[in-house]
RODO-2510 file (C-alpha; in nm, 4 decimals, decimal comma):
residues 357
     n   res          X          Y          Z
     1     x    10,2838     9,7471     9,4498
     2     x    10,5602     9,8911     9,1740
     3     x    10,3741    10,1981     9,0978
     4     x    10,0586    10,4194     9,2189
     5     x     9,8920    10,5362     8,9529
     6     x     9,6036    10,8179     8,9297
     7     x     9,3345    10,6923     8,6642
     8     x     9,0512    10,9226     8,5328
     9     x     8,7109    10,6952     8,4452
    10     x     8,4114    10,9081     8,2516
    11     x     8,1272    10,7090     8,3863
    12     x     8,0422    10,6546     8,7736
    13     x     7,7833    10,3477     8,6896
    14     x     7,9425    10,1185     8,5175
    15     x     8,3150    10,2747     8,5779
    16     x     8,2411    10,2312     8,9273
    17     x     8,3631     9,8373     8,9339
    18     x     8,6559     9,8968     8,6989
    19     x     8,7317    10,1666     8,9745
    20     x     8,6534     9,9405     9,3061
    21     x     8,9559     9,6738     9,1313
    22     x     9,1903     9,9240     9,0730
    23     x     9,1711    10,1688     9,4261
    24     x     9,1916     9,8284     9,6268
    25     x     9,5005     9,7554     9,4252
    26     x     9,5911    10,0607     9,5535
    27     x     9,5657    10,3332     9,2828
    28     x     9,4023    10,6952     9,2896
    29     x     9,0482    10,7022     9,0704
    30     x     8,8177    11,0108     8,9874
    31     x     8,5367    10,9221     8,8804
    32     x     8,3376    11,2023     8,6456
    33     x     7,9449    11,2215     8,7478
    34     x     7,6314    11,3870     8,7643
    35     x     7,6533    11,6249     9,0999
    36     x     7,3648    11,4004     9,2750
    37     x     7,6253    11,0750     9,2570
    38     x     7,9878    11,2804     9,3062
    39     x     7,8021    11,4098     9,6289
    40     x     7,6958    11,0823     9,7458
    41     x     7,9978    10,8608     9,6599
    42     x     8,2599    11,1336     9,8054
    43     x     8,0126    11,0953    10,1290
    44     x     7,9797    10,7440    10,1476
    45     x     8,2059    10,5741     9,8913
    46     x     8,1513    10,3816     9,5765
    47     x     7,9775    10,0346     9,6715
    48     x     8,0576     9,7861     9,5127
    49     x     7,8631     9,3952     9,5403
    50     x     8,0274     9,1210     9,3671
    51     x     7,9078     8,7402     9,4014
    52     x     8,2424     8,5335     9,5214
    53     x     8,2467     8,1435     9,4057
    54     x     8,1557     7,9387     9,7085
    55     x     8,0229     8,2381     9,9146
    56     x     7,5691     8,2567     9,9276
    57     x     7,5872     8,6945     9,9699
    58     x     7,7532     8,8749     9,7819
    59     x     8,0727     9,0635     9,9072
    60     x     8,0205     9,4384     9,9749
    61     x     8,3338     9,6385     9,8612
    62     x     8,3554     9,9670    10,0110
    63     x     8,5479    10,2517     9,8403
    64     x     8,6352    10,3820    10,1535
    65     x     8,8056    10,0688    10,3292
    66     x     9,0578    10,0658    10,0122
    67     x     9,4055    10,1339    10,0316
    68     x     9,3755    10,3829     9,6909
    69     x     9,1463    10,7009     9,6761
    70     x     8,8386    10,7036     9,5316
    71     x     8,6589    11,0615     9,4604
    72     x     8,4057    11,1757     9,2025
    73     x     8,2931    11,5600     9,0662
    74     x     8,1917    11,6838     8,7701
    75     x     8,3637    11,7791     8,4138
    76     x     8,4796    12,1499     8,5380
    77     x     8,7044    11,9947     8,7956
    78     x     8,9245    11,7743     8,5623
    79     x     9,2376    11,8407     8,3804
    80     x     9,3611    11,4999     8,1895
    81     x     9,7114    11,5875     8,1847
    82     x     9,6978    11,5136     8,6143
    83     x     9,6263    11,1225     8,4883
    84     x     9,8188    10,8366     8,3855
    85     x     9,5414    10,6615     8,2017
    86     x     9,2177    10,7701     8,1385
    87     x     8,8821    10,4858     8,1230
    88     x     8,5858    10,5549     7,9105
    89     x     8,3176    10,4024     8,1141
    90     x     7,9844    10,6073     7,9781
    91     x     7,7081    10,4966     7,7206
    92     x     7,8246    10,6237     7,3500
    93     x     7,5451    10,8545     7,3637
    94     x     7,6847    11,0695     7,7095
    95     x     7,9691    11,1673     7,5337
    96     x     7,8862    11,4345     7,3395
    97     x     7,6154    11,6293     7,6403
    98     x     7,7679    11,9559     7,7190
    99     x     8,0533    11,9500     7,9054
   100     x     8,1565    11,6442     7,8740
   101     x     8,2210    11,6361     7,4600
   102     x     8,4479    11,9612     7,5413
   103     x     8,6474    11,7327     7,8523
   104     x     8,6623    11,4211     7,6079
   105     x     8,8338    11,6884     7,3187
   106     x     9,0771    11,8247     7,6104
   107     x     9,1570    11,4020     7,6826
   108     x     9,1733    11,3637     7,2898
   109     x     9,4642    11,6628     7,3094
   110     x     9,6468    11,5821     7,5992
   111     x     9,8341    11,2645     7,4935
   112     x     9,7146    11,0310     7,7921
   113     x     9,6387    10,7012     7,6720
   114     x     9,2656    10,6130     7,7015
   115     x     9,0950    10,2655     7,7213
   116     x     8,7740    10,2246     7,6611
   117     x     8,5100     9,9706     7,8776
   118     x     8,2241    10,0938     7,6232
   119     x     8,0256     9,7956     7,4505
   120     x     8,0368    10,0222     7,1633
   121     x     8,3944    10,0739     7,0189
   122     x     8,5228    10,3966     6,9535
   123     x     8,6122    10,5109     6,6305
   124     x     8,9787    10,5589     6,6980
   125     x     9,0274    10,2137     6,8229
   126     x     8,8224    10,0966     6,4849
   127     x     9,1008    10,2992     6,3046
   128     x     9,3491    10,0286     6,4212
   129     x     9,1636     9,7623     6,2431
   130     x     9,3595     9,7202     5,8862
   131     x     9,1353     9,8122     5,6218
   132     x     8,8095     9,8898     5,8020
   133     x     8,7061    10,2230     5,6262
   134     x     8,5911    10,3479     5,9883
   135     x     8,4415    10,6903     5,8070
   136     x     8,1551    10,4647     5,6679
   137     x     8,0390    10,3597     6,0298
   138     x     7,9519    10,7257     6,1834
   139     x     7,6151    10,6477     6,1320
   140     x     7,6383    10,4180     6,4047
   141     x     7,7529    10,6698     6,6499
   142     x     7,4844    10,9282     6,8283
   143     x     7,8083    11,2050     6,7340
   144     x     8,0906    11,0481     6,5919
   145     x     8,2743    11,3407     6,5340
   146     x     8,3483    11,4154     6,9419
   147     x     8,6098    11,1102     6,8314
   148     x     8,7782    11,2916     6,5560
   149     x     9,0833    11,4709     6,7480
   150     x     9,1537    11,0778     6,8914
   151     x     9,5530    10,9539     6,8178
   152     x     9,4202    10,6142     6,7092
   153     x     9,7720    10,4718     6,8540
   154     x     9,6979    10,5842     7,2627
   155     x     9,3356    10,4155     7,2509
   156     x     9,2826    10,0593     7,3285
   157     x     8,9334     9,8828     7,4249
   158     x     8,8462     9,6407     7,7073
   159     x     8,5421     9,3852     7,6265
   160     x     8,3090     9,4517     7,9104
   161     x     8,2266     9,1308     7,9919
   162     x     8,1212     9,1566     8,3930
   163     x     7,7306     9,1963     8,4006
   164     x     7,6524     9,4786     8,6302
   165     x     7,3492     9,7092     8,7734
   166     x     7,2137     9,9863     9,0278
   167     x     6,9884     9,8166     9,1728
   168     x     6,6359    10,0177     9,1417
   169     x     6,6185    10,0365     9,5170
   170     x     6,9517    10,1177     9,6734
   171     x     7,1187    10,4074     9,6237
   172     x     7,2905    10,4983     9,3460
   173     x     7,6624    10,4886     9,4667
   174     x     7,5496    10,1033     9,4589
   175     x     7,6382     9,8753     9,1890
   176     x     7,5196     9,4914     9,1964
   177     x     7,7253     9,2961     8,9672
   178     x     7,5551     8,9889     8,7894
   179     x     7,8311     8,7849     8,6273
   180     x     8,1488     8,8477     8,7473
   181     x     8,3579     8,7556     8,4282
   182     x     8,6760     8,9469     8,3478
   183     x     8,7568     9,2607     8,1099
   184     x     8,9804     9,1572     7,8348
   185     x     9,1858     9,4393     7,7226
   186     x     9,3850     9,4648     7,3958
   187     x     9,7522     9,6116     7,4061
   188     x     9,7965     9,9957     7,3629
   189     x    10,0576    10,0510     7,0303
   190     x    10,3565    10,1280     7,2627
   191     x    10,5389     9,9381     7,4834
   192     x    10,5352    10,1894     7,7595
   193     x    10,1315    10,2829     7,7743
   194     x    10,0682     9,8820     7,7680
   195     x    10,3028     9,8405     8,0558
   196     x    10,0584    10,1069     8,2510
   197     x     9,7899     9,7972     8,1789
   198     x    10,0517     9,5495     8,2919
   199     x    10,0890     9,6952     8,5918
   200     x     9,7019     9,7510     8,6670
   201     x     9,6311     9,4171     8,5746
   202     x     9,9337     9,2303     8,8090
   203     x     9,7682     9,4581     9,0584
   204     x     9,4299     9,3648     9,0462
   205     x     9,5277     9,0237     9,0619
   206     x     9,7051     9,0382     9,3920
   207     x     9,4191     9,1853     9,5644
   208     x     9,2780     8,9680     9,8534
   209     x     8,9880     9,1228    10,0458
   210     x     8,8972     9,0407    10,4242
   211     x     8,5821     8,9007    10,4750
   212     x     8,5662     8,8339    10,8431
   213     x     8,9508     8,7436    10,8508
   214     x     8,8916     8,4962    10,5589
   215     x     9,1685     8,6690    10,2600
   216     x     8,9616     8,5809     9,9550
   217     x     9,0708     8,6281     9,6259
   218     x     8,7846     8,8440     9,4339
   219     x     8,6059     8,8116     9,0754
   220     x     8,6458     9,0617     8,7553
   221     x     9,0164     9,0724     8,6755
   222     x     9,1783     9,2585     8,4053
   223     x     9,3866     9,0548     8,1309
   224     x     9,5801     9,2368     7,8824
   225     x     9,6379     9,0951     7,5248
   226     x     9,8638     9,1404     7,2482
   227     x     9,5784     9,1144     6,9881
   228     x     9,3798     9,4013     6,9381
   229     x     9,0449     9,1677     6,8238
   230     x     9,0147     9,0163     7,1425
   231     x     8,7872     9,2240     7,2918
   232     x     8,5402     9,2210     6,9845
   233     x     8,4369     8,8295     7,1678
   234     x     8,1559     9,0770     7,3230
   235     x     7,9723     9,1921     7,0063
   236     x     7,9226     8,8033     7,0183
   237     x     7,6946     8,8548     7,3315
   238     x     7,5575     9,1349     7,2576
   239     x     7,3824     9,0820     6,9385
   240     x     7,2604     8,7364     7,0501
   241     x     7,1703     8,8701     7,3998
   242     x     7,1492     9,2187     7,4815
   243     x     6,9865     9,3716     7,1416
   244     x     6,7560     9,0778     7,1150
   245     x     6,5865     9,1432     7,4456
   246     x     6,4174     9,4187     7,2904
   247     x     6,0810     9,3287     7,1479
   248     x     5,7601     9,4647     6,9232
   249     x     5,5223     9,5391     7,2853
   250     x     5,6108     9,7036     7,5745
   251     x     5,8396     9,4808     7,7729
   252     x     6,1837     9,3468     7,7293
   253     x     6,2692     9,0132     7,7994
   254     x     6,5340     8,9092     8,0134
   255     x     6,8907     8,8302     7,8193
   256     x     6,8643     8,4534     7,9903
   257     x     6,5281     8,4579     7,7937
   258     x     6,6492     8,6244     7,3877
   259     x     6,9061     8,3437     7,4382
   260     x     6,7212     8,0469     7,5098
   261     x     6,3681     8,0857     7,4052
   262     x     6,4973     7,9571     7,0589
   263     x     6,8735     7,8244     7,1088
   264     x     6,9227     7,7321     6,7465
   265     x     6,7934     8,1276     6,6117
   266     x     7,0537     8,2237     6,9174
   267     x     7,3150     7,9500     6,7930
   268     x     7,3073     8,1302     6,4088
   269     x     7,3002     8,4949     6,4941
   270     x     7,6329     8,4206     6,7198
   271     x     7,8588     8,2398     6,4497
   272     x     7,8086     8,4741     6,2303
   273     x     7,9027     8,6920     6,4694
   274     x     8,2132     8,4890     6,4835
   275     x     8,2546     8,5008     6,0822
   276     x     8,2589     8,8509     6,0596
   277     x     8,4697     8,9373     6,3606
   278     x     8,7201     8,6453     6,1751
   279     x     8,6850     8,8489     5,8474
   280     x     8,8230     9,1316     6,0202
   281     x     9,1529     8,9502     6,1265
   282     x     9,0181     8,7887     6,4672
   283     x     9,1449     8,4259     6,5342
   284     x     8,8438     8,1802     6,6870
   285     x     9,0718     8,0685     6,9839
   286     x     9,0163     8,4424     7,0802
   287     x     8,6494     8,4214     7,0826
   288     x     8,4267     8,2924     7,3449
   289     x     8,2742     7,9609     7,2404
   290     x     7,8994     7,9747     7,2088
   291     x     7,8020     7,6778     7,4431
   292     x     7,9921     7,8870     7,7224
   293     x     7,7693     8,1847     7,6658
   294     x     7,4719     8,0223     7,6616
   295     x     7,5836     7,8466     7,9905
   296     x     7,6605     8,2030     8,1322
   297     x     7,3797     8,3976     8,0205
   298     x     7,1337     8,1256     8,2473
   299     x     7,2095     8,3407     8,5313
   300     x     7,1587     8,6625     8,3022
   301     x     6,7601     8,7150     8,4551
   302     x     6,7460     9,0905     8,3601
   303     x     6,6818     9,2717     8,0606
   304     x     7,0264     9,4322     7,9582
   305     x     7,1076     9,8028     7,9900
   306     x     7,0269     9,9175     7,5877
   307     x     6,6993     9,7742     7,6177
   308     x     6,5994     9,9162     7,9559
   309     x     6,7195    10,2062     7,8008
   310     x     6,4730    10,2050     7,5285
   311     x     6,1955    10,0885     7,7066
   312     x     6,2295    10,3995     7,9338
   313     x     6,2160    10,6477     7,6665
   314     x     6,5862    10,6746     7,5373
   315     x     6,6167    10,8658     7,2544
   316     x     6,9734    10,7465     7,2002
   317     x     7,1587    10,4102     7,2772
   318     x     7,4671    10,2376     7,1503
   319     x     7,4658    10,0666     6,8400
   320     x     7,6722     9,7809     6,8823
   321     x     7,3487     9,5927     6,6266
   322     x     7,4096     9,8784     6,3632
   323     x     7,7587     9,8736     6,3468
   324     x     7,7689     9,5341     6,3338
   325     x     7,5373     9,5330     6,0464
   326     x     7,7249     9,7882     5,8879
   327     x     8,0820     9,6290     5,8728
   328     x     7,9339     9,2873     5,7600
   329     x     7,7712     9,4491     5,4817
   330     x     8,1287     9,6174     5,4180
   331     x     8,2024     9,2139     5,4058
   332     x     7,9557     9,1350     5,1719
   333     x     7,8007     8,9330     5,4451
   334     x     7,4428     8,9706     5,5832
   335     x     7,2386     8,7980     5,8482
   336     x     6,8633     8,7938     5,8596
   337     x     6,8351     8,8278     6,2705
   338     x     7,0488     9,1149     6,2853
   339     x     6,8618     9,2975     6,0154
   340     x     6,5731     9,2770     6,1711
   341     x     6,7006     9,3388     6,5465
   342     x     6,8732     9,6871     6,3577
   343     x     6,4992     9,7351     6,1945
   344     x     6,3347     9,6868     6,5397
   345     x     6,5453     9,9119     6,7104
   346     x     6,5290    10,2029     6,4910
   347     x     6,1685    10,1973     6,5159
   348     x     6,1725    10,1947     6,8979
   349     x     6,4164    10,4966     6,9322
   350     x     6,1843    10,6966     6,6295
   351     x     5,9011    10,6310     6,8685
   352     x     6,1128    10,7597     7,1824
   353     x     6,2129    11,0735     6,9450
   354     x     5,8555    11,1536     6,8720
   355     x     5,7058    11,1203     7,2217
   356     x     6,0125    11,3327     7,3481
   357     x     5,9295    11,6507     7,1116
***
């Protein structure tokens, strides 16, 4: 390994399987939690379950049989200026709770380059996008203004493609992962902070795990690309998938199911997905193709994290649908399925609002 690095990831969930990769490659992660998780992961180690092609059970990654060091506390314990690179691994909505918004404004200030694994973009990485007015989208965000002191230039964005979940029964320093694709990450605007991802991802790659003396070479790697659209191939997904699981009733449908009830309603709302991401400057070759999707998302039998979200009360989620919405009407474009996923969404949450008061 050329160079140990120590990597800060807001988000213990999620972050966790960004984190397993990178302390088995042999790096130093702190993870920022809740107190309930930071106590049980410090005890017992992040967990980690990842499917492995030609393997029936799932391989069990233990944080504490890594090379690296994997620890977790809480935002009073963190300085970012003792991190190389920092990963933003929460739902949009976490970020401005006490505590953390005031951490995230310290990151902001400190000059350590920050990539994001959040379906929804951040603002600063939006501001990289020639001629996207990005002040029109803060509607989107639950507090887009916990982005503002953000150096547009030392934020990038991974697209989060991996599928993954705490399973409702295990602990939760245990994280199942569903589809174990890779995260895509678009080049930082200097030379030195992309060589950081360079590093991580040549590391990630070289990892074999022992399974019963067996060196097997794991799932979920990190590729780094020059273009900074490439990891806008998930808004794709997500507004064919993930947003249209949620439904008028009381029960979401799995993503397998929004996809393939009606393939040819699922087949329109991607490409123009596609159309406006190409609008903004992405080239197709960059995007995933829809038939592979669909292919993928067969094994997608869970409703996806934004609508379990609502349908557990949420008063907040991210608006990948909105923003969407918003920058193709920006585009003088408009799509009938996404209006009225946006529509159906923003009654849910008003509902979740009211019952919460």
């Amino acid at each position: 390994m050329s160079k140990q690095y120590n990597i800060l990831i807001f988000g213990a969930s999620y972050g966790s399987l960004l984190g397993a990769k990178l302390v088995l490659a042999g790096h130093n992660v702190k993870l920022l939690c809740l107190p309930e998780e930071a106590d049980l992961i410090n005890k017992d180690g992040s967990i980690v379950r990842l499917p492995v092609r030609g393997r029936d059970e799932p391989v069990e990654l233990n944080s504490k049989n890594a090379p690296g060091n994997l620890s977790a506390g809480g935002t009073d314990e963190m300085n970012p200026s003792d991190y190389d690179l920092i990963g933003l691994a929460m739902q949009e909505p976490q970020y401005r709770s006490p505590g953390v918004k005031e951490l995230l404004d310290k990151v902001a200030k400190s000059g350590v380059p920050c990539m994001s694994i959040m379906n929804m973009p951040p603002p600063p990485y939006l501001r990289r996008i020639p001629g996207l007015d990005v002040d029109k989208l803060s509607h989107c965000y639950t507090d887009a203004s916990v982005w503002d002191s953000f150096n547009p230039d030392l934020v990038t964005l991974a697209s989060p493609d991996a599928q993954a979940f705490r399973p409702p029964t295990e602990p939760i320093n245990v994280l199942q992962v569903g589809l174990p694709t890779n995260f895509k990450v678009a080049r930082f605007e200097s030379d030195e902070h992309t060589q950081i991802l360079h590093d991580l991802e040549a590391g990630i790659q070289a990892i074999r795990y022992d399974v019963d003396g067996e060196k097997l070479e794991l799932p979920v790697k990190l590729r780094v690309h020059d273009g900074i659209f490439v990891p806008l191939a998930k808004w794709n997904m997500l507004l064919t998938g993930n947003y249209r699981c949620i439904q008028e009733g009381d029960e979401a449908r799995a993503i397998k199911a929004a996809v393939h009830d009606d393939i040819e309603a699922s087949k329109s709302v991607y490409a123009y997905v596609v159309e406006l991401c190409k609008s903004l400057g992405a080239d197709e070759k960059d995007l995933v193709p829809f038939d592979k999707y669909a292919k993928a998302a067969l094994s997608l039998v869970n409703p996806s994290s934004a609508a379990r979200a609502i349908y557990a009360g949420a008063p907040n989620i991210e608006r990948v649908d909105m923003l969407v919405q918003s920058i193709g009407k920006m585009k003088g474009m408009q799509n009938d399925s996404v209006d009225a996923t946006v529509a159906l969404v923003n009654k849910k949450l008003e509902t979740n609002r009211a019952a919460a008061k």
